[in-house]
N, C-alpha and C positions, 0 to 999 in steps of 0.2 A: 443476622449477618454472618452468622457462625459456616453457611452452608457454601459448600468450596464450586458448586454446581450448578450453579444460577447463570443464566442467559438470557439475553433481550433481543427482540427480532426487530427491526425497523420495517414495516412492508412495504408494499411498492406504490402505493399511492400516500410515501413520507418523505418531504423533504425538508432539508434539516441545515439551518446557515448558522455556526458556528461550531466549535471545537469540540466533540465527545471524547470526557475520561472516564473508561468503567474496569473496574475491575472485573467484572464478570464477563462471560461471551457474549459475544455480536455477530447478530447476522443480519446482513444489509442488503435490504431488495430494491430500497427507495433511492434517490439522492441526498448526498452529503457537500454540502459548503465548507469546508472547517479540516483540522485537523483532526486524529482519530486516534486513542491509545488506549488500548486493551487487551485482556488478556490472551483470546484467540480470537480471530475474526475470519468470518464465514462472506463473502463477499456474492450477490446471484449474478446471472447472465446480464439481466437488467438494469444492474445500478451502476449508480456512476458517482466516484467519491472527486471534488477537487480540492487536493489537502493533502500534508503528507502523513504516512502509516506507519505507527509502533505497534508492535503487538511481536506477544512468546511465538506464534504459529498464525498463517494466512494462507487463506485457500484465496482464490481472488479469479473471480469470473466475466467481471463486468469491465467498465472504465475504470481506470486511475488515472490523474492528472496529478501529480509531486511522488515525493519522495517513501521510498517502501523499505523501514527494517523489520526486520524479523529474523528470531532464529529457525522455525523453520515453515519455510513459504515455498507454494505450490500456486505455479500460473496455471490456469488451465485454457483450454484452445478456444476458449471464446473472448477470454478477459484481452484489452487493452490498454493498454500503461506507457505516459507517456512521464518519465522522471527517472533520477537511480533509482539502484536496486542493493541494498546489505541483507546480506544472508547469511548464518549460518551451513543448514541445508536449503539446497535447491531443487525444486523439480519444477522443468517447463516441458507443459504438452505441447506437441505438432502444432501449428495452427496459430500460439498465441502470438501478438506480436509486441513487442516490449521497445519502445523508442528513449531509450539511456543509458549509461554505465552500468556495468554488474562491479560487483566487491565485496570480497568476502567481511562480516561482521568485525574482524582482526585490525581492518585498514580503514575501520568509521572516522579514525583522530585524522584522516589526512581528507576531508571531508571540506576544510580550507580552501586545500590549493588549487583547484578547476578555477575559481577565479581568478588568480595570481598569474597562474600557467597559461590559461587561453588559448592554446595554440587554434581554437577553431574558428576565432574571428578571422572573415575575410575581408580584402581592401573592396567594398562595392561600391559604386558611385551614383 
């Protein structure tokens, strides 16, 4: 366990229903049910995580369905994400499209108030 260098692939015919915590890397071509914290994660075109993401650094290519911290995460123009977003660094290619709030890592403690606030309930009948 001494070795700071170790990573784990999930491939694409792995699907996985409940919570992964790894200290080591991950890179994820299958799906994931569950929440997901690690120390970098490598996300493919193909996968599709529904859960929310901790991790130091995210490359993220596929689905996301909840919530994405990381200090520094990279969308790239294939991935789709539908949840927040806390970041330290950011980078989004052309193309991706990201359905939530952006915030920098600084303002995670006011992560509360979207429910209190609500302004985007409408009266529909």
């Amino acid at each position: 366990m001494a070795s700071g260098s170790t990573f784990s692939v999930l491939g694409s015919d792995v699907t996985i229903k409940g919570n992964i915590s790894a200290s080591a890397d991950l890179h994820i071509d299958g799906t994931v049910d569950g929440d997901i914290t690690c120390a970098s994660l490598v996300q493919g075109e193909k996968s599709s995580i529904s859960g929310a993401v901790v991790a130091e650094s995210a490359r993220l290519a596929g689905k996301v369905t909840g919530s994405i911290t990381a200090r520094e995460l990279v969308i790239l123009k294939t991935a789709r994400i539908e949840g927040d977003v806390h970041y330290d660094a950011l980078t989004i290619e052309q193309g991706a499209e990201v359905d939530g709030r952006f915030a920098p890592n600084a303002r995670t403690a006011v992560k509360a108030v979207p429910s209190a606030a609500a302004p985007q309930v409408e009266a529909a009948e």
